[in-house]
C-alpha positions as CSV (number, residue, x, y, z in Angstrom):
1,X,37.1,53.8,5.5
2,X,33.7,52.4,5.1
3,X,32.2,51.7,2.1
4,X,28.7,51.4,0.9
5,X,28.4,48.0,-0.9
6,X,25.0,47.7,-3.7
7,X,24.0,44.2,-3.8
8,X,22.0,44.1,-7.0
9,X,18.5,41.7,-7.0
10,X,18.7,38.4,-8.6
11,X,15.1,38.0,-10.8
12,X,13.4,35.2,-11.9
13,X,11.0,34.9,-14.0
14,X,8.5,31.2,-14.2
15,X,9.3,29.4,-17.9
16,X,7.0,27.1,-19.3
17,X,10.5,25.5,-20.6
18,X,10.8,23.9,-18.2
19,X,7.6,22.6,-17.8
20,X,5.6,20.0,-19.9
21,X,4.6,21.6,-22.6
22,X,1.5,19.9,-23.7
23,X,2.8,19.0,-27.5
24,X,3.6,15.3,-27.6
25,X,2.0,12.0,-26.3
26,X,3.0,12.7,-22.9
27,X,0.3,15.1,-22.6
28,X,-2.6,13.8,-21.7
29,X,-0.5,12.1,-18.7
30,X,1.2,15.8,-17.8
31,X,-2.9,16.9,-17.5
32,X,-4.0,13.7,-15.5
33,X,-2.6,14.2,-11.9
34,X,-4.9,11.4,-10.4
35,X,-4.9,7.7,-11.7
36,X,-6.0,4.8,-9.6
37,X,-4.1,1.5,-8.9
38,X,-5.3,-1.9,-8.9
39,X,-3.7,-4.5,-7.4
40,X,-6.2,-7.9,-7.8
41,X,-5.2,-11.0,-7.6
42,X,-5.0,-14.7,-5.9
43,X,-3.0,-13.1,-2.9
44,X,-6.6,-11.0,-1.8
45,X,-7.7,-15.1,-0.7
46,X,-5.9,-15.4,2.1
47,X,-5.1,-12.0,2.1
48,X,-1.6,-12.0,1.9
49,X,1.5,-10.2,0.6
50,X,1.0,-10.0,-2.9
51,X,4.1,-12.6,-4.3
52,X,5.9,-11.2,-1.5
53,X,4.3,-14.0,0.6
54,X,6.7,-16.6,0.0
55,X,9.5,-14.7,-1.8
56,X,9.9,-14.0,2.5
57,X,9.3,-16.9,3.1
58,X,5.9,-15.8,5.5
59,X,4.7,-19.0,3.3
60,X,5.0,-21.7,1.4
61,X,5.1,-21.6,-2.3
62,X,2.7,-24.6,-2.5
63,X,0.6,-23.0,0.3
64,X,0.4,-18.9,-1.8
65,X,-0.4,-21.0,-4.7
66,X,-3.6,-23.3,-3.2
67,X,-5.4,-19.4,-3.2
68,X,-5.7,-20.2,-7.0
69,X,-8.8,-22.7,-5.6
70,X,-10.4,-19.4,-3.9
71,X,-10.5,-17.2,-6.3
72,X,-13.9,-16.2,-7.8
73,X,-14.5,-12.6,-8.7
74,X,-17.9,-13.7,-8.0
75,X,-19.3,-10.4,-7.2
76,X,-16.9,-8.6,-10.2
77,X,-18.9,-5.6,-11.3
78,X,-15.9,-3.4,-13.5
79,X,-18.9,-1.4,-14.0
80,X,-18.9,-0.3,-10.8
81,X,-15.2,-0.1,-10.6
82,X,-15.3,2.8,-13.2
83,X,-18.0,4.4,-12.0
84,X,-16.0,5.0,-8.8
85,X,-13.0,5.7,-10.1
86,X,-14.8,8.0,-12.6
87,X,-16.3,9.9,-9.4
88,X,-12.9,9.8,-7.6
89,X,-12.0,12.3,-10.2
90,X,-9.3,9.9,-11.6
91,X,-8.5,10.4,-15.2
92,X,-6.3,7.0,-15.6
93,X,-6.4,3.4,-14.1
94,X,-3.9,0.9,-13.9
95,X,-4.4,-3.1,-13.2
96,X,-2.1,-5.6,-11.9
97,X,-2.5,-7.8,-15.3
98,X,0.2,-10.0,-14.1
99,X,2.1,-9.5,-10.9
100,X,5.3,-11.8,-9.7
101,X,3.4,-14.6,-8.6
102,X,2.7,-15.2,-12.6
103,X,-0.8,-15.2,-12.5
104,X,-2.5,-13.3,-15.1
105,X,-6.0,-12.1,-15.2
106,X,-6.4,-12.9,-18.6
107,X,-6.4,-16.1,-20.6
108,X,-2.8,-16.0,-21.6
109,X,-2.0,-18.1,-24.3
110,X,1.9,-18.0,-23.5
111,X,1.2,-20.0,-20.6
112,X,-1.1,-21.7,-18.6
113,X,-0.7,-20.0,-15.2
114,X,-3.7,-17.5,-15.1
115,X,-7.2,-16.8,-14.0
116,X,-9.2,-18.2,-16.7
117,X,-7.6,-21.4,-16.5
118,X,-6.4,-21.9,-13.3
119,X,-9.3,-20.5,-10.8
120,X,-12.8,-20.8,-10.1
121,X,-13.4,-17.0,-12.0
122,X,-13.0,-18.9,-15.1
123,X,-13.2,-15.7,-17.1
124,X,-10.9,-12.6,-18.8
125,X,-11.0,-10.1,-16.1
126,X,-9.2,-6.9,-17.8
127,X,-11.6,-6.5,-21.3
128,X,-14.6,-5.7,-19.3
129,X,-13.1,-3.1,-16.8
130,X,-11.0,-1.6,-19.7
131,X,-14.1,-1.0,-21.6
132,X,-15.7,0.5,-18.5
133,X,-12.9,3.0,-18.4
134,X,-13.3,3.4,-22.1
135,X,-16.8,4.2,-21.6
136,X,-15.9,6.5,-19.3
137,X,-12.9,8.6,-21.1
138,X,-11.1,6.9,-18.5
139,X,-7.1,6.4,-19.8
140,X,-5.7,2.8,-19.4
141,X,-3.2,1.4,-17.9
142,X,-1.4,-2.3,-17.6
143,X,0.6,-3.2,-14.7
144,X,2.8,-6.1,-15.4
145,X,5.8,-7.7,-13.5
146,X,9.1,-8.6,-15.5
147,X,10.0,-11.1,-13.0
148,X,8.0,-14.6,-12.8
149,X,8.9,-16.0,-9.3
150,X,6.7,-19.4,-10.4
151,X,7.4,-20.1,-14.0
152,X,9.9,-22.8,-14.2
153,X,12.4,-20.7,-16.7
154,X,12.9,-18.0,-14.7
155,X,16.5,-18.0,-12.8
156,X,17.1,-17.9,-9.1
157,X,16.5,-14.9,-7.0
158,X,17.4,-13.5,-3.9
159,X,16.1,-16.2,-1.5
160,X,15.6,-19.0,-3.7
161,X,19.4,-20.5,-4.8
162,X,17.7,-23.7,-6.3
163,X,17.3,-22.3,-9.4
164,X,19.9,-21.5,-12.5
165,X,22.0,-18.6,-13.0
166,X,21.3,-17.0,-16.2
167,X,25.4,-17.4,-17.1
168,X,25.1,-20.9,-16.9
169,X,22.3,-21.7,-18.8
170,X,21.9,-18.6,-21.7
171,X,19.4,-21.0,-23.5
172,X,16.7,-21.0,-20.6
173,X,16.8,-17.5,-20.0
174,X,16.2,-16.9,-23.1
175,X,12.7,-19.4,-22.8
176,X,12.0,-16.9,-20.3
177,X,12.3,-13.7,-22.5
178,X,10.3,-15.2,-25.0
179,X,7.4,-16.2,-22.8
180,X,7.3,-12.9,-21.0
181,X,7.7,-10.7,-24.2
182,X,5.0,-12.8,-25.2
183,X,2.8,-12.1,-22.8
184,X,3.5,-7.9,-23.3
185,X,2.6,-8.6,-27.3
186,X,-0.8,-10.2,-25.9
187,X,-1.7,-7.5,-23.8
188,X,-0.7,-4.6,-26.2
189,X,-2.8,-6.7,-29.0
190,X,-5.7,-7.5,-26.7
191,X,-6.0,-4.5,-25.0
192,X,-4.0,-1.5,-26.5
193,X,-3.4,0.2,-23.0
194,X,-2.5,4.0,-23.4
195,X,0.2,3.2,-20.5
196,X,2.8,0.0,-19.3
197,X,3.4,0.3,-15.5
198,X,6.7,-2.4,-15.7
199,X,8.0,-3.5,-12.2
200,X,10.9,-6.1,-11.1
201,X,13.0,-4.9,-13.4
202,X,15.5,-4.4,-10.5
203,X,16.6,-8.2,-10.7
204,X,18.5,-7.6,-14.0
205,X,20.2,-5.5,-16.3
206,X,18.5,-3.9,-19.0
207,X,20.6,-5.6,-21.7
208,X,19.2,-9.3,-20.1
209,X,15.0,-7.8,-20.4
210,X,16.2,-6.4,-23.8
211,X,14.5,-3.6,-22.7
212,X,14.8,-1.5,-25.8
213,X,13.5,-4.3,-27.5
214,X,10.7,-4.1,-25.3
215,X,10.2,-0.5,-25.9
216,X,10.1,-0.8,-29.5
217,X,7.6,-3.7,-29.1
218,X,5.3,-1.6,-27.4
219,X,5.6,1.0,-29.3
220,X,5.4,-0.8,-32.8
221,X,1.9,-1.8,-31.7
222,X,0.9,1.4,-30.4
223,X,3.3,4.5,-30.8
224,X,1.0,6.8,-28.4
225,X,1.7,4.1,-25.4
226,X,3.7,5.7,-22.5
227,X,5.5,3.4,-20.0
228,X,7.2,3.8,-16.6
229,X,10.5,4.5,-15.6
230,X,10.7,0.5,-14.2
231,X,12.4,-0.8,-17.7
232,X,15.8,-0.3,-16.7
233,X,16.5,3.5,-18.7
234,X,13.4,2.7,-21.4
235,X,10.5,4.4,-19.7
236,X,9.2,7.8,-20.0
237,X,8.1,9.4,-16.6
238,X,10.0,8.7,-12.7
239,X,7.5,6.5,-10.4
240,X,8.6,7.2,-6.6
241,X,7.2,4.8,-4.8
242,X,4.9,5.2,-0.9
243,X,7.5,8.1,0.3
244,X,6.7,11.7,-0.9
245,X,10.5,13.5,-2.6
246,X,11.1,15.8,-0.7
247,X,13.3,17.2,-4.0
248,X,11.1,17.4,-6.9
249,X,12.0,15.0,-9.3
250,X,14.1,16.1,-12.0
251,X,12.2,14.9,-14.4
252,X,9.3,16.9,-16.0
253,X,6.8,13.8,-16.1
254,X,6.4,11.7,-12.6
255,X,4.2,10.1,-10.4
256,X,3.6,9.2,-6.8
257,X,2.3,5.4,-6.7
258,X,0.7,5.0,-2.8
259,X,-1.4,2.8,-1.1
260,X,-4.7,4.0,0.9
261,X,-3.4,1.6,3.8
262,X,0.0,-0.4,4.4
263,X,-0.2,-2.7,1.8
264,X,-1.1,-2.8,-2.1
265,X,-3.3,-5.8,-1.9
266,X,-6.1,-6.6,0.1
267,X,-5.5,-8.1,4.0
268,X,-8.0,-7.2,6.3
269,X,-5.9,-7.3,9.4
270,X,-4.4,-3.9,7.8
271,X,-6.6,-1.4,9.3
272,X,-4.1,1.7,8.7
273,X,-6.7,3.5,6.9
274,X,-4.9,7.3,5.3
275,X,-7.6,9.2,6.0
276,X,-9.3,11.4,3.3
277,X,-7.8,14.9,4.7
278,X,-4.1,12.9,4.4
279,X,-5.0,11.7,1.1
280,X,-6.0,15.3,0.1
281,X,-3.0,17.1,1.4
282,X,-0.7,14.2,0.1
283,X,-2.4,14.8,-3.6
284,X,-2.1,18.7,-3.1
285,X,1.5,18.4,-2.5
286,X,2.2,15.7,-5.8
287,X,0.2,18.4,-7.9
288,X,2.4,21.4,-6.5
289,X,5.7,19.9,-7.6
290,X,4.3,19.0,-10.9
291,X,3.6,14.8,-10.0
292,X,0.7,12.4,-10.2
293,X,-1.2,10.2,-7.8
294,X,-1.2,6.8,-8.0
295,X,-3.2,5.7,-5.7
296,X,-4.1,2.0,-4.9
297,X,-7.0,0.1,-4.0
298,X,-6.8,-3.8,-3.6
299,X,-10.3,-5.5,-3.6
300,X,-11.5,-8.7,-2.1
301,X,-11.1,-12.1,-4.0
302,X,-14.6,-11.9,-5.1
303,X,-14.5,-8.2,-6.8
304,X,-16.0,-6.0,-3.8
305,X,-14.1,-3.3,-3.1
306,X,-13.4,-2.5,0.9
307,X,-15.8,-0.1,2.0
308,X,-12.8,2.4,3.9
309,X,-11.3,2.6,0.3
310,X,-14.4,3.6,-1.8
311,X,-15.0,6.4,1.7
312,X,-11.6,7.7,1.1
313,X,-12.1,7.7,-3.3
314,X,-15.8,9.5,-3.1
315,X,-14.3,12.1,-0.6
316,X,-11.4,13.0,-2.9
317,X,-13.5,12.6,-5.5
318,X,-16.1,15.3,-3.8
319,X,-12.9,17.6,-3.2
320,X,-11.8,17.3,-6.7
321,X,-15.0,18.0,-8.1
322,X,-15.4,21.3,-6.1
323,X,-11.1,22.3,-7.2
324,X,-11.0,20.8,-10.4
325,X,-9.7,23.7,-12.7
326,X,-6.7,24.4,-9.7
327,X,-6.0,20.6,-10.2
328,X,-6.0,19.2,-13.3
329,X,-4.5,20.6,-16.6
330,X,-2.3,22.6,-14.1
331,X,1.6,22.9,-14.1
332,X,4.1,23.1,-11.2
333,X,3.6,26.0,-8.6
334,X,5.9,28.2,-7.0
335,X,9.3,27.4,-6.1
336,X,9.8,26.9,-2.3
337,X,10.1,29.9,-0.1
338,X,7.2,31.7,-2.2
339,X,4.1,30.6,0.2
340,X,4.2,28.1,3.5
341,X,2.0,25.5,1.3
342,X,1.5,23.6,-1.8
343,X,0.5,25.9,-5.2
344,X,-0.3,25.4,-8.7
345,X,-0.2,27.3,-11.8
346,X,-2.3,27.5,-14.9
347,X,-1.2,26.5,-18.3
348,X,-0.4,30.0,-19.2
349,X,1.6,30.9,-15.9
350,X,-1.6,33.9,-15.0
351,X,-3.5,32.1,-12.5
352,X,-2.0,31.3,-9.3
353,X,-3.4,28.5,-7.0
354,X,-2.6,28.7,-3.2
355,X,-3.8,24.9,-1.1
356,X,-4.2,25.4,2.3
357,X,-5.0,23.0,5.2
358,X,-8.6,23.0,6.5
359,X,-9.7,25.9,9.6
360,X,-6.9,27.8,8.7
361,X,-7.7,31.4,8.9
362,X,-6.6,34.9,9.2
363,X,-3.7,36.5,6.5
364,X,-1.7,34.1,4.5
365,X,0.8,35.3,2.4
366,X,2.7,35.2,-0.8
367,X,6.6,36.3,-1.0
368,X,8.3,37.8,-4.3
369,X,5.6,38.0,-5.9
370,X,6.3,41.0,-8.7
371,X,3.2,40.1,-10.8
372,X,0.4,42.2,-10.1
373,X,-2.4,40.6,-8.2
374,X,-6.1,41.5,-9.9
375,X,-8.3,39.7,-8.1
376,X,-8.3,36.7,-5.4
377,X,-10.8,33.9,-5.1
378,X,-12.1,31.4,-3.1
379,X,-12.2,28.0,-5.4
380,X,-15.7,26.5,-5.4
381,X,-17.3,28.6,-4.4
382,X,-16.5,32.4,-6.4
383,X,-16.4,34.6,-2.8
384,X,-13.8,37.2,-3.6
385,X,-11.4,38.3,-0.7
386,X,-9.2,41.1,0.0
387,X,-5.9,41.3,-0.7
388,X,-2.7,44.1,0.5
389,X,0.7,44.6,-0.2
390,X,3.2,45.1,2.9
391,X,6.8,46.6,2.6
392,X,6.9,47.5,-1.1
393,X,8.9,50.4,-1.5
394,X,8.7,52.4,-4.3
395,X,12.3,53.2,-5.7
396,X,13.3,49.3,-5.0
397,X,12.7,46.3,-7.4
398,X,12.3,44.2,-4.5
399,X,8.4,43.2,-4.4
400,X,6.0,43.5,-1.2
401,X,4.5,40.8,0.5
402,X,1.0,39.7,-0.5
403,X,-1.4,38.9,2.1
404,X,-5.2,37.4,1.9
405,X,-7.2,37.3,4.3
406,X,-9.1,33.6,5.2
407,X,-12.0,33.9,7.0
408,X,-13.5,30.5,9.0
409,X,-16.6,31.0,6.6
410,X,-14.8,29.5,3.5
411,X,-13.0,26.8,4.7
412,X,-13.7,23.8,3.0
413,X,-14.2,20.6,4.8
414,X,-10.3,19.3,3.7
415,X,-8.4,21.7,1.7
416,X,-9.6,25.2,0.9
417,X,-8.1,26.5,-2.7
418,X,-7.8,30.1,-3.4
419,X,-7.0,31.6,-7.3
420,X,-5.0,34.8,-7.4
421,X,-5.6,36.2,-10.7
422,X,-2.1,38.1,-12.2
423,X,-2.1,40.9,-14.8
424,X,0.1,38.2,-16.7
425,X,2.2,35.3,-16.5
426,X,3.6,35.1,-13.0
427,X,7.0,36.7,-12.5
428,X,8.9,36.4,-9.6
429,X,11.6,37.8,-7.7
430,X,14.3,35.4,-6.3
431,X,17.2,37.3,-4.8
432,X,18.6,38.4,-1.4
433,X,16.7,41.6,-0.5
434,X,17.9,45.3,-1.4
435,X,20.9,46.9,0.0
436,X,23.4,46.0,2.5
């Protein structure tokens, strides 16, 4: 005998639960979605891996570290530096203060290796560009490598056996700690950075960095100081590195950190420009799953930034200026299967964001949608479009599918943005369809 079998409709409905929610330290970062990377240092002389250089052994050790005579920041204008990442839309910077070749930029009075004393730039390089950011309502950030490939106290590593083992000489190691906790007590003193970017701290366990003690050192200096997930279980946010996850993270707070070429620092004979539409769509699809940007720059020796990377930061900037409000301050868009694209959502869950790639026209649409639509836009620009419903049918609590029409005379150059307006916050149908 047949039977007829009901499948009843699985709903969903969006919660800000699950989402930042704006009430602790972490919100300025959950609002921020773009910062901008530095990485500056001796290895832009030569222009060669940063530290990696002779770590793989592409170079000497003696022959990385002769770049300390060639380094000038003769043409340093931080300044300028702000002003572009101020028009790159960027609401956060970070700087390589110290990266695994042990130089610092600053005069660190833990030990001797560092710009002030050891180059021809003879000067502190963070305090000026952190007051330009400052000046600018531009958050701060400090990049700064746990490992310290140079200084004599620090153990052996992958592809240098010369050195100790930290089980054989506990009273070295702990030389090392000192000096490079040191060093993070100058920096938090001298500069008070509203974020720590840590990296290397895959080289050791966190009970050998101490990393809680390192959290709590931070943090007794300046309790509104976030830092990245790269202390070993003591950081705050999830920092995926070049390769977009394809899962979203599963943490609430995370960001993308991505070079504009090949390579963090600067080597001319990397000419692997992203352009600024892969930049955009890269950025669009961080900001749907919730993520920042990091993206890097690496200037010249002598301060100048390479003129591809400010083309590609005043493009996005131009973008970001014209799609601010469906960028920043937003929240996580739809979950997948809704629209073929990257979304946002506003703070309240009402406004709806739809991304889609440049000269795309005709209908797009939107699937499970139950919120009512009330009006569509085109962001940047206020032209309203139309808007129908397909397939709704009236005794089922399965929605319709929304379509919006794109015409070729609102595309922007890179990304067009459309807002869909809902009669509340967005609600949304997840299941299998009606009967069966």
């Amino acid at each position: 005998m047949n039977k007829l079998i009901v499948i009843l409709p699985i709903l969903y409905c969006t919660s800000l639960a699950a989402q930042p929610d704006g009430n602790d330290k972490m919100s300025w970062f959950a609002d921020a979605r773009l910062g901008i990377f530095i990485h500056w240092g001796i290895y832009a002389v030569d222009g060669v891996d940063e530290s990696w250089a002779f770590y793989n052994k592409k170079m000497s050790h003696a022959a990385y570290m002769k770049q300390l005579n060639g380094f000038t920041a003769n043409h340093y204008n931080p300044e300028a530096w702000a002003e572009l990442i101020k028009e790159s839309g960027a609401r956060y910077s970070v700087i390589t203060t110290k990266h695994h070749d042990g130089v610092a930029l600053y005069d660190s009075k833990a030990g001797p290796l560092n710009v002030v004393k050891s180059t021809p730039a003879k000067r502190d390089l963070l305090n000026p560009f952190y007051d330009a950011l400052r000046k600018r309502n531009i958050r701060t950030g400090a990049y700064f490598s746990l490992i310290d490939w140079t200084h004599r106290d620090y153990p052996a590593f992958t592809k240098d056996s010369t050195r100790y083992a930290v089980a054989n000489d506990p009273q070295r190691w702990q030389r090392f700690r000192n000096f490079f906790q040191a060093q993070i007590g100058e920096i938090s003193t001298l500069y008070k950075p509203d974020l720590f970017w840590f990296d290397g701290d895959w080289e050791h366990p966190a009970e050998a960095w101490e990393a809680k003690k390192v959290r709590e050192q931070i943090l007794n200096a300046n309790p509104n100081a976030i830092i990245n997930g790269r202390l070993q279980g003591y950081g705050d946010y999830e920092t995926p590195e070049q390769n977009f996850p394809v899962e979203k993270p599963a943490s609430p707070y995370w960001e993308l950190c991505m070079t504009i070429n090949n390579n963090w620092g600067y080597q001319p004979s990397d000419q692997n420009w992203k352009t600024p539409y892969e930049i955009i769509t890269i950025f669009a699809d961080v900001i749907s799953y919730g993520g920042n940007l990091l993206l890097d720059i690496g200037p010249k020796e002598d301060g100048t930034i390479p003129p591809e990377q400010v083309h590609v930061l005043k493009e996005l900037g131009r973008w970001n200026q014209k799609h601010e409000a469906a960028i920043f301050g937003t929240r996580a868009g739809l979950p997948n299967g809704h629209f073929y694209g990257p979304t946002t959502l506003s703070k309240d869950s009402a406004t709806l964001y739809l991304f889609i790639p440049a000269k795309t026209s005709g209908p797009v649409m939107i699937k499970g949608l139950k919120s009512k639509v009330t009006t569509v836009k085109v962001v940047g620009t206020n032209t309203v479009l139309s808007h129908k419903i397909v397939g709704k049918i009236s005794w089922s609590p399965v929605p319709g599918l929304v379509y919006i029409d794109v015409p070729s005379s609102v595309h922007d150059d890179y990304v067009t943005v459309l807002e869909v307006k809902l009669d509340g916050p967005v609600s949304l149908y997840r299941g299998r369809g009606g009967l069966h």
